[in-house]
N, C-alpha and C positions, 0 to 999 in steps of 0.2 A: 638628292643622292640616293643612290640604289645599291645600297654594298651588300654582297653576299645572298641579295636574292632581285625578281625582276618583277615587271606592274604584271605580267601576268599571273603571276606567284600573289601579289597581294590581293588583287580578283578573286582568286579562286579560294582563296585561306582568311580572309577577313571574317566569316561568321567564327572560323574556330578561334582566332584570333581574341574576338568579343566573349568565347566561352570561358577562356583563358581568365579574362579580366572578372567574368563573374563568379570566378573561383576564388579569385585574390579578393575582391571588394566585402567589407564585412556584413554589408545587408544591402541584395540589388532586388530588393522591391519596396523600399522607400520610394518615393517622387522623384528624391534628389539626384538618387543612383540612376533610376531610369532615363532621365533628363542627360546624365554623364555618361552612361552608357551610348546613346540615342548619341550624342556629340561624338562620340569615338570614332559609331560606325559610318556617321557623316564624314568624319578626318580620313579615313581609314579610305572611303568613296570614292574623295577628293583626290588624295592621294594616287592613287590608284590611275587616275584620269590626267594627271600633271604629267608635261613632258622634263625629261631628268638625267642626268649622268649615270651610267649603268657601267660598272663595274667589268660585267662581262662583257660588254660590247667596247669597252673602251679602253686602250693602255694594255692594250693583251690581255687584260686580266692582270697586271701587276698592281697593289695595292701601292707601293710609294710613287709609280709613274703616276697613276689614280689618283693620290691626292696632290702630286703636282699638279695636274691639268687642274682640279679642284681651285686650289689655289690662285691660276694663274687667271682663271673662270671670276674669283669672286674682286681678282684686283685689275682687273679690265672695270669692273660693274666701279668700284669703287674710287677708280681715279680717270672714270666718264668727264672730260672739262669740255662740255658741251659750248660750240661758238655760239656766239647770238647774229641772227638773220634776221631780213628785213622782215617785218609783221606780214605782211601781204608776197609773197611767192607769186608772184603769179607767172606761169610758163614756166617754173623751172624746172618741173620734172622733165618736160620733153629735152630740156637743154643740158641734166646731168644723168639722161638715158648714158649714154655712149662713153662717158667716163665716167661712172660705175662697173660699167662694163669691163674696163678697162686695167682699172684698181682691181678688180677681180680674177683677176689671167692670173693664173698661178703658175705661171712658167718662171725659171730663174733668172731670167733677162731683168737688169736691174733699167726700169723703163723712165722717160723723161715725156712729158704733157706737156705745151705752151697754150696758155688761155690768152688769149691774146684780142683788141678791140679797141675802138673808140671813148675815154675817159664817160663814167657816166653810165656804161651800156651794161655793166651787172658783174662783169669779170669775178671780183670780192666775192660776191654775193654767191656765186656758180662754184667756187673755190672752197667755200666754210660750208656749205650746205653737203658738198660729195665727201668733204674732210669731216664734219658729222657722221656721218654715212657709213664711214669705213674706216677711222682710226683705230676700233677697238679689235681690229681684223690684224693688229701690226706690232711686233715686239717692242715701238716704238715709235713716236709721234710728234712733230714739232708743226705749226702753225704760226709763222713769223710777216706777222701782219704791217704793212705800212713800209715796207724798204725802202725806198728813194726818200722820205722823208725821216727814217730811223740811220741811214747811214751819212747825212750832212752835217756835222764836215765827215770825212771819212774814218777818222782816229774811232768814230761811234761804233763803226761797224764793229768793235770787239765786244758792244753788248747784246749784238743779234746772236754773236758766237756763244756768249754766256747761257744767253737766253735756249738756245739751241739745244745748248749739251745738257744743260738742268730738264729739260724737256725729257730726252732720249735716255737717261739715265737715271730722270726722273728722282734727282738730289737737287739740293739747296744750289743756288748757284755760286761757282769759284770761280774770284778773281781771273781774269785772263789781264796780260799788260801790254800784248801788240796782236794784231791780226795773225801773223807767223803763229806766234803761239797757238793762237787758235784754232789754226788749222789742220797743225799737229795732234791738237786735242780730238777736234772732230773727225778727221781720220782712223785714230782708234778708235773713238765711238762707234761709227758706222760701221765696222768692217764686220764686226761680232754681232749683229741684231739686223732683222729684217725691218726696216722704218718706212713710215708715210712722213714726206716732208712737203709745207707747203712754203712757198717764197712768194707774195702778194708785194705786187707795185713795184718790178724789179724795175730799172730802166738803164743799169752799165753792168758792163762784163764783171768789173772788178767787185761788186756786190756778190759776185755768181760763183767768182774766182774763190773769195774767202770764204763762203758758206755752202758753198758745195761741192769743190775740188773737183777729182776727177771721178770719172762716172766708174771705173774699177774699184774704189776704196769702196763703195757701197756691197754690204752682203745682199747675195742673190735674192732676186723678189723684191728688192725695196723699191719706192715710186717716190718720184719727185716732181710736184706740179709747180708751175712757174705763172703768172699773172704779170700780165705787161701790156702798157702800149705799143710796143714795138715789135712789128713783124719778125722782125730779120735780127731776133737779141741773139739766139743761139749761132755755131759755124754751123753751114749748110752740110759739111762734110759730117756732120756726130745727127747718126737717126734717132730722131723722136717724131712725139705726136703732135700734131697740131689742131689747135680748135678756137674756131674764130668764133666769137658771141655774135649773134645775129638780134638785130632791132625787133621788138617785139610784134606781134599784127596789129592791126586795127581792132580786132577783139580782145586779145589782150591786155591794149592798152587803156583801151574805154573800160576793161574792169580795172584794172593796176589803177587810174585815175581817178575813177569811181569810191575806191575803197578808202582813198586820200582827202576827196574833196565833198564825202555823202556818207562815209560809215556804212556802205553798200556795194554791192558788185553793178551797180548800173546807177546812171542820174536820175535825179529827183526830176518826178512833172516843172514842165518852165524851164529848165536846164539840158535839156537835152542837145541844142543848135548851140548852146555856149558850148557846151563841152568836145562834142565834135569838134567845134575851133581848135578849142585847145589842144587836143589829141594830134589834130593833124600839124600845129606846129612844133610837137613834141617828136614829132614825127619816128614815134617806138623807143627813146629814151627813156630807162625806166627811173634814170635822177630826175629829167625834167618834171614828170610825169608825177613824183612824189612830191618834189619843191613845189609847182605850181597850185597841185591839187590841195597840198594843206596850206598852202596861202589862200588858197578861195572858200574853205572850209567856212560855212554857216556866212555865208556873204553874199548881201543882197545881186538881184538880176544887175544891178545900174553900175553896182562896184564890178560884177563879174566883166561887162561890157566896158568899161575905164581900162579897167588891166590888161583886157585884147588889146585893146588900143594901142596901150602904152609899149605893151612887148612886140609889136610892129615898126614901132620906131626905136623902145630901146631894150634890146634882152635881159633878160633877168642877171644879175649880178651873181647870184648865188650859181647858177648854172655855168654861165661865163668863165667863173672860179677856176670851175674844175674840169673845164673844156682847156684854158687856157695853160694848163700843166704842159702840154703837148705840146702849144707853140713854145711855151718859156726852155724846154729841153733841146729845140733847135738848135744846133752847136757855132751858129756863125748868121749874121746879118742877110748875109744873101740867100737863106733856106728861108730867114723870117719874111723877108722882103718879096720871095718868090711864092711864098703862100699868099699874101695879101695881094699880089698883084691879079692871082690865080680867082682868088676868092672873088675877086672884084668883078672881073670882065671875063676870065676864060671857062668858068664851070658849064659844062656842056658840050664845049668845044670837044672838034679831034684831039687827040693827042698829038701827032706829028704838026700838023697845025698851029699850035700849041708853043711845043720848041722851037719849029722855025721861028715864030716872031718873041719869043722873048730868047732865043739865043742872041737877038740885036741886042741886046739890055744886059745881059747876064753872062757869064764864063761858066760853063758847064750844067744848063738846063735841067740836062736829063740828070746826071747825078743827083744833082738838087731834090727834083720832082721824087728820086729814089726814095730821099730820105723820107719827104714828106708820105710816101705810102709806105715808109718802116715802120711810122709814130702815127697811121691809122687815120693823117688828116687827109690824105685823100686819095681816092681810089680810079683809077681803069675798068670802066665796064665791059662787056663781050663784045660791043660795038668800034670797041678804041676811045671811046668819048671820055674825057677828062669829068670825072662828078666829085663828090664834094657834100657829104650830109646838110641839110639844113641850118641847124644850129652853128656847125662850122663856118661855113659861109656866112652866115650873119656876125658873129663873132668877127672874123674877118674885115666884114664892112664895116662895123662899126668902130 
């Protein structure tokens, strides 16, 4: 802090500064004193050279606006609750370029993000690293991790609200005893503070309904990022952003696997033709990609060549998991029963193609097929061709 003068001021007045002190010190040619002296004018250097809140350049020049900002400076620094991210990043600066970007628009439009993608593909991981990034930018902050499994049964969701407001207000948290309540709470919260809010793993309206209201109770500037598997969670009529996670490259992957299955950014000699395997049936998932690579960690050639094998005929279990959230949220038999039959035989197929022969089998194809490209199981190329990720479709088969 710089009160009442500025780094150029200490520049230029540091030697009379040191003359000063050798007027007051009772004897400055001792060792000792020269030694404390010698430390001043280094402090004094140092100083000088530090970038710092300046009085004049800041707050008008008013000293209590000055030590507000001061204040507001040292309790940003002091209640930092940094998320933890995956050890290995890899790709994700190119992927949280554009919502940075975005959290940074200082216009008063109170903006809305949907991160959105195939279980597995990073979405979390994109969401904690930009909320790193840029909470301490925000009068206030909330990071509410894990929703679809924090609001089952639903009665829970009044601890996401708890959890929220303690956040934003940055107190202990108070009892809430229905969602209602809560909502009325979080209302006044928001309206008075510009906030960063993160909602990870949304998957129904009514998660959205109680923890985010309407997009007017928000003060101007505030951002609210959403993480989902599903395309189409928000109404198409309320403008936001949207941002699909995209599978990693084949270089990226071979390092993200690398780093898992070698303690390196590339494979070890003798491992290079195994690993490519692997890579390509991970095919840019950056879960597969971790699960696998630290199952194969310090594992001879013969074990590596077994576990090809085996994930040929049967996919890993742990990946499966968390592929299989997607199908488990299908809302009715005939979405589940239309993926699998999809999975089975039609991937590659036209689309039109498609419909006509399982409309023989099924009442409302297309609807169906809607849903399943809302929950990211499967997609429409530029072609028309019905695809279908790898792992999905294995999953599927199996």
């Amino acid at each position: 802090m710089f009160c009442l003068c500025s780094i150029m001021w200490i520049h230029r007045k540091s030697g009379s500064r040191l003359g000063v002190l050798k007027k007051l010190l009772p004897d400055t040619k001792s060792d000792s004193m020269r030694r404390s002296l010698r430390g001043w004018k280094e402090a004094l250097t140092e100083v000088a050279d530090l970038g710092g809140m300046v009085l004049q350049n800041q707050a008008d020049g008013h000293e209590s606006k000055f030590i507000q900002e001061i204040v507001k400076e040292i309790g940003s620094k002091l209640n930092r609750m940094v998320l933890g991210v995956a050890p290995y990043s890899i790709g994700i600066d190119s992927r949280v370029k554009n919502i940075n970007l975005w959290l940074q628009d200082v216009s008063r439009n109170v903006g809305i993000l949907v991160i959105f993608g195939m279980g597995g593909i990073g979405k979390t991981t994109i969401a904690k690293t930009v909320y790193n990034l840029n909470f301490d930018k925000f009068d206030g902050s909330s990071f509410l991790a894990n929703i679809r499994e924090a609001s089952e049964p639903l009665d829970r969701l009044v601890h996401l609200q708890e959890q929220f407001l303690s956040d934003i207000l940055k107190k202990e948290k108070n009892k809430i005893y229905n969602v209602d309540e809560g909502i009325i709470k979080i209302k006044d919260a928001i309206r008075r503070k510009r906030v960063l809010l993160v909602l990870d793993d949304v998957d129904q309206l009514d998660q959205l309904n109680a923890l985010l209201g309407m997009r007017e109770w928000f003060y101007p500037g505030s951002k609210i990022i959403i993480t989902t598997r599903r395309k189409q969670l928000l109404k198409t009529s309320e403008p936001y952003e949207m941002h699909k996670v995209k599978e990693l490259s084949d270089n990226e992957s071979i390092q993200l696997f690398s780093w898992h299955a070698f303690g390196q950014d590339h494979p070890i000699e003798g491992y290079v033709d195994l690993s490519s395997k692997v890579v390509n049936y991970c095919r840019g998932i950056p879960l597969a990609l971790q699960v696998l690579g630290s199952s194969l960690f310090g594992r001879s050639v013969d074990v590596w060549e077994s576990a090809l094998e085996k994930l040929e005929a049967i996919p890993d279990s742990r990946i499966v998991e968390k592929l299989k959230i997607s199908f488990d949220s299908l809302q009715d038999d005939h979405d589940k029963n239309l993926f699998l039959d999809i999975a089975c035989f039609f991937v590659g197929e036209d689309k039109d193609f498609v419909i006509t022969i399982l409309d023989q089998c099924y009442v409302g194809t297309k609807y169906g097929m809607d849903n399943l490209i809302d929950r990211c199981l499967l997609t429409i190329n530029e072609n028309n061709k019905v695809t279908m990720h790898q792992l999905l479709q294995d999953m599927g088969r199996e």
